[in-house]
MOPAC internal coordinates of N, CA, C and O (Angstrom, degrees):
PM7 1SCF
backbone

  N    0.0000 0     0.00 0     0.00 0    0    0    0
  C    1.4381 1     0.00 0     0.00 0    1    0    0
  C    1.5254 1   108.02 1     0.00 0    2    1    0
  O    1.2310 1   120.40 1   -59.80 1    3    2    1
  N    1.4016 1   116.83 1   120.20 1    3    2    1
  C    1.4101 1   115.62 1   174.06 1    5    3    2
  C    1.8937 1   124.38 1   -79.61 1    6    5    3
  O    1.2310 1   121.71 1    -6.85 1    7    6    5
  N    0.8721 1   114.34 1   173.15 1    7    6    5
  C    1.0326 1   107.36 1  -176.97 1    9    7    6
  C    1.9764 1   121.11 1  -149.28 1   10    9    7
  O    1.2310 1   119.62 1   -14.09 1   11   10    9
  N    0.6527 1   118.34 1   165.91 1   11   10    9
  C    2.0909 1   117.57 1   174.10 1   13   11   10
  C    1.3152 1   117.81 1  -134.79 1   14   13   11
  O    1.2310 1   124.15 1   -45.50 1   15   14   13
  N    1.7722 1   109.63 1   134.50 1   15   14   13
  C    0.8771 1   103.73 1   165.07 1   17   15   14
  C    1.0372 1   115.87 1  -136.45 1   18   17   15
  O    1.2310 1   116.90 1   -39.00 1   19   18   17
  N    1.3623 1   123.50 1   141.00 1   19   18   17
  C    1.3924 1   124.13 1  -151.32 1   21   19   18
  C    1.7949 1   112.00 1  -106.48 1   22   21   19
  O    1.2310 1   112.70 1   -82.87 1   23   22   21
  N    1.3016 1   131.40 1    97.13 1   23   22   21
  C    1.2485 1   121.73 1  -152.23 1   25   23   22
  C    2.0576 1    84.79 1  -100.89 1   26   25   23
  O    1.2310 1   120.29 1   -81.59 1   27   26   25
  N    1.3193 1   117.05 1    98.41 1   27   26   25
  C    1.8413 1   103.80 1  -176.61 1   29   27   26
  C    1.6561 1   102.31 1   -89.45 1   30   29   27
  O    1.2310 1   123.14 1   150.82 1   31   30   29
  N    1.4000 1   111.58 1   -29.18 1   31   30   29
  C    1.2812 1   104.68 1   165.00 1   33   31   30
  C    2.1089 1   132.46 1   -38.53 1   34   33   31
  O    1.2310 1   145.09 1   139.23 1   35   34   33
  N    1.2583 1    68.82 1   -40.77 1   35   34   33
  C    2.0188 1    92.36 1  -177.53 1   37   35   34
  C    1.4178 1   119.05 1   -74.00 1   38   37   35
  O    1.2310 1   121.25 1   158.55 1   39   38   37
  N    1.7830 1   115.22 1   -21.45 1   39   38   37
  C    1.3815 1   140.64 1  -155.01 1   41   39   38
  C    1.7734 1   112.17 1    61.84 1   42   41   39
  O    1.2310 1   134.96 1  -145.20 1   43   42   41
  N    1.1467 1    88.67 1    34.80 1   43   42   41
  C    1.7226 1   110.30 1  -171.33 1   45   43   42
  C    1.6044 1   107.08 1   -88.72 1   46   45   43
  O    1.2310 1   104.52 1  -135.57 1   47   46   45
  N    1.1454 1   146.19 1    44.43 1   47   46   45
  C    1.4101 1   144.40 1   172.13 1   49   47   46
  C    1.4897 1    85.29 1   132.03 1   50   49   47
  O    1.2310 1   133.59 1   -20.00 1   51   50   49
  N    1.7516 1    91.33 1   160.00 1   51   50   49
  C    1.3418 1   108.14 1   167.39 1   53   51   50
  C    1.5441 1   112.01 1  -132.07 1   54   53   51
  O    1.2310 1   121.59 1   -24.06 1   55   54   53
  N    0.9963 1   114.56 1   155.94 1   55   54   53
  C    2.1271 1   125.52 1  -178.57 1   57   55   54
  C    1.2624 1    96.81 1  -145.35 1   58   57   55
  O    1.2310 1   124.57 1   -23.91 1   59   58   57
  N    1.4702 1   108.83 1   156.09 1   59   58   57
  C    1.4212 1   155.89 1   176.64 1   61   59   58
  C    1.6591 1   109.26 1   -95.32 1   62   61   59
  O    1.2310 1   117.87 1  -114.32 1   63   62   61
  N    1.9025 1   121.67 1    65.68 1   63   62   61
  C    1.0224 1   111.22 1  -156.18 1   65   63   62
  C    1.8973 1    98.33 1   -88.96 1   66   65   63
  O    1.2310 1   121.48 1   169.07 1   67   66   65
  N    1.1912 1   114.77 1   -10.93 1   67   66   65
  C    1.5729 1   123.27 1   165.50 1   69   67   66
  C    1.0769 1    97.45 1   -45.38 1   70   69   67
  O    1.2310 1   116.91 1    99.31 1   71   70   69
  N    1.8124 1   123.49 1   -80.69 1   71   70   69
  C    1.3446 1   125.50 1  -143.01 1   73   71   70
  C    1.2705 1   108.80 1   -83.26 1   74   73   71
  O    1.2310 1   115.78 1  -171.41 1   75   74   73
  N    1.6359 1   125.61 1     8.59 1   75   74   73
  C    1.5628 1   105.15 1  -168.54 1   77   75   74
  C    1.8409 1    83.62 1  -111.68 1   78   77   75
  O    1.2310 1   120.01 1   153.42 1   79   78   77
  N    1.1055 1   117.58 1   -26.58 1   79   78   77
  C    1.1924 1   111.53 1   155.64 1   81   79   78
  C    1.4147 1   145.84 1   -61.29 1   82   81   79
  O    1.2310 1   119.56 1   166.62 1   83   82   81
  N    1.2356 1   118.45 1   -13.38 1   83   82   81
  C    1.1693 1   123.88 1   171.33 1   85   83   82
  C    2.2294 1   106.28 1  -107.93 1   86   85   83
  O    1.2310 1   127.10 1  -159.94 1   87   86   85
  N    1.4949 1   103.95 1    20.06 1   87   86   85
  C    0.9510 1    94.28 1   168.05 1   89   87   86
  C    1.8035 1   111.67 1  -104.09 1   90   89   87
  O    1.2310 1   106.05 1    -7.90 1   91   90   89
  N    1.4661 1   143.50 1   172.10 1   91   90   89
  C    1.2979 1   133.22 1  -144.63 1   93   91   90
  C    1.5705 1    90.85 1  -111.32 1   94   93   91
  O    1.2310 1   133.55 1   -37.57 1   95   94   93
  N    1.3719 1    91.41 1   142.43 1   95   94   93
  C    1.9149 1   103.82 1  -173.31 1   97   95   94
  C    1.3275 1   103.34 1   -83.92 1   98   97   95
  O    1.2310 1   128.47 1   -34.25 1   99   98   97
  N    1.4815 1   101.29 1   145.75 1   99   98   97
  C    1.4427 1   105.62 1  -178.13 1  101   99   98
  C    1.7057 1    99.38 1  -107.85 1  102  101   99
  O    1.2310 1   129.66 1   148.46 1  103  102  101
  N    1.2168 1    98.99 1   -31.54 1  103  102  101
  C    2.0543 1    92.11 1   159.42 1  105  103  102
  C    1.6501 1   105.05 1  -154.65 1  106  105  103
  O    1.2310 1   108.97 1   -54.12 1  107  106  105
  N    0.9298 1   138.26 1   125.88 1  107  106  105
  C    1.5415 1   148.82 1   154.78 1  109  107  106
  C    1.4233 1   113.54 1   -83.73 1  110  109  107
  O    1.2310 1   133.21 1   -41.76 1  111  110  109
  N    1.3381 1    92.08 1   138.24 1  111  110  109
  C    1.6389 1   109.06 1  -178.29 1  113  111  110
  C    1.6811 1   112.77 1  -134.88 1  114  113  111
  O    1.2310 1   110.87 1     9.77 1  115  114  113
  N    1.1370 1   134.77 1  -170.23 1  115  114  113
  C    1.6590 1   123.12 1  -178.84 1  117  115  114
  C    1.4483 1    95.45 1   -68.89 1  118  117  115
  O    1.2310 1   114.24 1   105.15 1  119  118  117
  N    1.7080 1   128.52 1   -74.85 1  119  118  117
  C    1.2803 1   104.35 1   176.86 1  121  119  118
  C    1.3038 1   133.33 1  -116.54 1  122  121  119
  O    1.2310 1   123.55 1  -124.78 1  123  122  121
  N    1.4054 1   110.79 1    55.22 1  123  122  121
  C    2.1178 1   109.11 1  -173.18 1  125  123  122
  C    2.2446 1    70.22 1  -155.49 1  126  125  123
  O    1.2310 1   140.63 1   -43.62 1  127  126  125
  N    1.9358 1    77.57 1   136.38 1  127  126  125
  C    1.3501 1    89.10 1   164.84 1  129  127  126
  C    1.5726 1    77.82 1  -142.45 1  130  129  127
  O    1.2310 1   134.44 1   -26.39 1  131  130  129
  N    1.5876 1    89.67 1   153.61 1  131  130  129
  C    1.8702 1   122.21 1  -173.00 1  133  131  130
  C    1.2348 1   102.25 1  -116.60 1  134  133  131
  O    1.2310 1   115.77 1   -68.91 1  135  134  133
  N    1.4688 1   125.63 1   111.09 1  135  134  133
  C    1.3446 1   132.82 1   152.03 1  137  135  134
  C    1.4171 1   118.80 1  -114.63 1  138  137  135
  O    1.2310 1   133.02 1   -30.65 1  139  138  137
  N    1.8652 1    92.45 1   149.35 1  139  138  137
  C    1.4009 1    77.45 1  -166.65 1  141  139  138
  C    1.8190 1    95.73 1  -125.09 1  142  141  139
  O    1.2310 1   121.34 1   -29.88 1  143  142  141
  N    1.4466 1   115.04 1   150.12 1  143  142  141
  C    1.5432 1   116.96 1   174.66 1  145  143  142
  C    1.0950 1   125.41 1   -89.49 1  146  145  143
  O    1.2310 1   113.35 1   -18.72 1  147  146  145
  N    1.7418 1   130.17 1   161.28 1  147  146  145
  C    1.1231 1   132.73 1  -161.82 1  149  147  146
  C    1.3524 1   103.38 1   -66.51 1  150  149  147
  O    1.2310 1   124.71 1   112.30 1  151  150  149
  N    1.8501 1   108.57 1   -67.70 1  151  150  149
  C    1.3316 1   129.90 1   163.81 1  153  151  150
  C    1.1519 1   118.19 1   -83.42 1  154  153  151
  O    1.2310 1   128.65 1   -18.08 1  155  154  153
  N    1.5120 1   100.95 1   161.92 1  155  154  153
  C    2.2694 1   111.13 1   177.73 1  157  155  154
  C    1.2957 1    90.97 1   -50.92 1  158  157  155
  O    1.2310 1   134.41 1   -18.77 1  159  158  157
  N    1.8172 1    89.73 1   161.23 1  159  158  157
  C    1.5172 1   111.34 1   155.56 1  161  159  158
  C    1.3228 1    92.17 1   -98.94 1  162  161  159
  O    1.2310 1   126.81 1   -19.24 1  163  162  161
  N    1.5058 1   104.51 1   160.76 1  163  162  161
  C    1.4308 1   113.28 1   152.26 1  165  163  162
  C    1.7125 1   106.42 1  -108.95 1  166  165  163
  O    1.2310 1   128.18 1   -52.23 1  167  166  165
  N    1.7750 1   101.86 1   127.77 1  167  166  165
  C    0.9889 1   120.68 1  -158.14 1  169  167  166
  C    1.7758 1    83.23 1  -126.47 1  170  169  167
  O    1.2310 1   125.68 1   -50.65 1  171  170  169
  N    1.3393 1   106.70 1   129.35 1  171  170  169
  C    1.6749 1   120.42 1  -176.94 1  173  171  170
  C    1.5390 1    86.31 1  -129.17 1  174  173  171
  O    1.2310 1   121.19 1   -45.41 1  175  174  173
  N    1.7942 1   115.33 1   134.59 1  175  174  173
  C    1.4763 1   112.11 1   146.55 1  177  175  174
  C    1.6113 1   118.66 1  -131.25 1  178  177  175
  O    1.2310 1   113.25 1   -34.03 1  179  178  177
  N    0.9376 1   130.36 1   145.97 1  179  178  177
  C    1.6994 1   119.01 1   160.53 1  181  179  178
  C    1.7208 1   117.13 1  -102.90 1  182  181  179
  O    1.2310 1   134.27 1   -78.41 1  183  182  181
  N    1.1323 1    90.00 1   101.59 1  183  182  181
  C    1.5297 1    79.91 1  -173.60 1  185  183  182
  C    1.7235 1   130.44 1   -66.83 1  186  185  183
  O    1.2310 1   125.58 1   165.08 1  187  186  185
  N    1.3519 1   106.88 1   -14.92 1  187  186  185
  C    1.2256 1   132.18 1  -177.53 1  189  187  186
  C    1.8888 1    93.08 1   -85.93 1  190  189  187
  O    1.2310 1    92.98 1   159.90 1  191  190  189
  N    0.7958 1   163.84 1   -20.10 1  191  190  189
  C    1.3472 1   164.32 1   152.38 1  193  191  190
  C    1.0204 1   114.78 1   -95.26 1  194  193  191
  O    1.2310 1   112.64 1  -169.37 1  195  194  193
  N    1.9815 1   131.50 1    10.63 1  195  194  193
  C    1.2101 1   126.22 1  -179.67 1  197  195  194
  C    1.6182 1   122.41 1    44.05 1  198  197  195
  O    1.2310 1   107.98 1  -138.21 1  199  198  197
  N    1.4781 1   140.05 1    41.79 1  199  198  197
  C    0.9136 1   158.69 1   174.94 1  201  199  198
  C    0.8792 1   147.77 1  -139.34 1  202  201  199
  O    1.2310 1   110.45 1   -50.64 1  203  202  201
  N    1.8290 1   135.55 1   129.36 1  203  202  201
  C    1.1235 1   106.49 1  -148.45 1  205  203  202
  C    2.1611 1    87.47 1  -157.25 1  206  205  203
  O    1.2310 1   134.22 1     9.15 1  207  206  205
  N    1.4554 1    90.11 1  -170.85 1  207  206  205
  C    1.7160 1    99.91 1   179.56 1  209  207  206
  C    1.6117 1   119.35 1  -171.83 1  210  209  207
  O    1.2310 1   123.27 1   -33.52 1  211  210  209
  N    1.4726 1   111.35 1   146.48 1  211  210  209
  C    1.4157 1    86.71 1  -162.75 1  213  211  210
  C    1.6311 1    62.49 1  -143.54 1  214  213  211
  O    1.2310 1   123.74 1   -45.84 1  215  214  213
  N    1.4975 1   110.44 1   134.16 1  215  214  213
  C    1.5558 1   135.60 1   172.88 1  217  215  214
  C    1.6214 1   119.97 1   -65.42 1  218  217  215
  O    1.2310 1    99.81 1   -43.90 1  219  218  217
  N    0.7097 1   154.08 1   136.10 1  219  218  217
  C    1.4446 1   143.89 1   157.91 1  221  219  218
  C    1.5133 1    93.22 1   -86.45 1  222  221  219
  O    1.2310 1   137.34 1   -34.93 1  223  222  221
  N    1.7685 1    84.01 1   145.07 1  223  222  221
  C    1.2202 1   117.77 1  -153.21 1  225  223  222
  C    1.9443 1   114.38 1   -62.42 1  226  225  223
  O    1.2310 1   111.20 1   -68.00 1  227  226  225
  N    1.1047 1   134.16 1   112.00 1  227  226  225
  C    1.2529 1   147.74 1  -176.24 1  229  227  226
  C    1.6567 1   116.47 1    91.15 1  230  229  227
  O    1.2310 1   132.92 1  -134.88 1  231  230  229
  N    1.5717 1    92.64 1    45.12 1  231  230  229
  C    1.8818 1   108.05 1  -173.72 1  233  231  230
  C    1.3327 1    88.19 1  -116.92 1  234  233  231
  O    1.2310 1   120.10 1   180.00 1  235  234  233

């Protein structure tokens, strides 16, 4: 199972913290909110180059 971590402090990955927020929680907690999409993401990683990408949905 792969996984991301997004260090933005570092200029280490970038996120869309607008749009994942304005999508509707499927459970909220103090700090992990679960949303869920209509359609897949496409989620690409290389783990051997430590890199990875996950599409928003109809890109």
């Amino acid at each position: 199972m792969g996984y991301f971590t997004i260090n933005s402090f570092m200029n280490e990955g970038v996120y869309h913290q607008d749009f994942l927020n304005a999508q509707p929680a499927v459970q909220e907690m103090s700090i992990l909110r679960n949303v869920r999409f209509e359609s897949p993401l496409v989620v690409k990683t290389d783990g051997k180059k430590k890199r990875g990408v996950v599409l928003k949905p109809g890109v």
